[in-house]
MARNU-285994 format. One record per residue (C-alpha): residue in three letters; x, y, z. Coordinates in Angstrom, 2 decimals. Layout:
BEGIN
("ALA" (X Y Z)) ...
This chain:
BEGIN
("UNK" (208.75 18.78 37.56)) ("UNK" (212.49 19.06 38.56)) ("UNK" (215.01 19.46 35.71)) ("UNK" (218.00 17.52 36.72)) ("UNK" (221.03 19.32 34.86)) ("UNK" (222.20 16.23 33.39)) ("UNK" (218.98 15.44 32.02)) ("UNK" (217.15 18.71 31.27)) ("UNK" (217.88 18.39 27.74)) ("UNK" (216.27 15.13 27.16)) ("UNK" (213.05 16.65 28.07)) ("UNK" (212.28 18.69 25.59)) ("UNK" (208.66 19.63 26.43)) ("UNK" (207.56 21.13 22.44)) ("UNK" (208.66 17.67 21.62)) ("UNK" (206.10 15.90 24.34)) ("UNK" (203.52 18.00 23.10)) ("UNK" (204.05 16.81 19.67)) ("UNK" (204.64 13.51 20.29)) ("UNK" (202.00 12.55 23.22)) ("UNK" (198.85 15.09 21.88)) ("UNK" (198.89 16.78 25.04)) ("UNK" (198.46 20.65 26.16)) ("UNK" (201.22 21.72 28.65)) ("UNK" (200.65 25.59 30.01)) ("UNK" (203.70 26.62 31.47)) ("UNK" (202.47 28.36 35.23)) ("UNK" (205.58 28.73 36.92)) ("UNK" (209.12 28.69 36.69)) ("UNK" (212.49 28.40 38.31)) ("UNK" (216.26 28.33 38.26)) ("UNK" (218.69 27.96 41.25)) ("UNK" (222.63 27.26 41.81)) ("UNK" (222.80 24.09 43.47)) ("UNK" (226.64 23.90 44.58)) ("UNK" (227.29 25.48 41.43)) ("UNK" (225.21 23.50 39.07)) ("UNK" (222.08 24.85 37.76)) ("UNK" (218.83 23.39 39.10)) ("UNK" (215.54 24.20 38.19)) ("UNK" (211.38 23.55 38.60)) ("UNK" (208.86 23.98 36.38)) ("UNK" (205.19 23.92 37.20)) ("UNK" (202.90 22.77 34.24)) ("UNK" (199.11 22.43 34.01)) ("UNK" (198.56 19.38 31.60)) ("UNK" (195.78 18.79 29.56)) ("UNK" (194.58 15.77 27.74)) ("UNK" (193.25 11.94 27.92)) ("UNK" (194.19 9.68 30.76)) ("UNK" (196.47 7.47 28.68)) ("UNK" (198.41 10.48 27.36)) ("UNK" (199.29 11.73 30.19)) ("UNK" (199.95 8.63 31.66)) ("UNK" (202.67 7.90 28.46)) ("UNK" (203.93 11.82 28.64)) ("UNK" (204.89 11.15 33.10)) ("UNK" (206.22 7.43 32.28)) ("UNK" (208.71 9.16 29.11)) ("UNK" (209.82 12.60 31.33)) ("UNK" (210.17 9.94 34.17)) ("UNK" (212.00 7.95 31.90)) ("UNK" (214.31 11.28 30.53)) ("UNK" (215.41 11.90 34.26)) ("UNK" (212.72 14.25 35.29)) ("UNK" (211.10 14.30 39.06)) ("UNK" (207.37 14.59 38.09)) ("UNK" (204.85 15.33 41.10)) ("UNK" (201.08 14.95 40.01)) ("UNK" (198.92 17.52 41.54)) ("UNK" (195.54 16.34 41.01)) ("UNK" (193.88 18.98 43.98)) ("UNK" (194.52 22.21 42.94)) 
């Protein structure tokens, strides 16, 4: 995922957990100055039924977040 500054705090990830049943485990983690605006990445693994995870990409995607599935790690 890449947290957009204006967007970062729409995606609140305690609150997809809670609100989507799924398990996020944080594995990496990053923040850069971007021409003086924060930027950052996060790398999650996500756990949990197809159709949750499909509804917890579609709402970050929704809150401004650049989500890349990894499906062949």
């Amino acid at each position: 995922m890449a947290l957009l500054p204006a967007t970062s705090y729409g995606a609140d990830l305690s609150d997809v957990v809670r609100r989507f049943g799924v398990d996020l485990n944080l594995l990496h983690g990053q923040i850069d100055d971007v021409g003086g605006r924060p930027f950052g990445t996060l790398a999650v693994l996500a756990r949990g039924a197809q159709e949750q995870l499909a509804s917890t990409v579609a709402h970050l995607r929704n809150a401004g977040v650049l989500v890349q599935e990894v499906s062949h790690v």
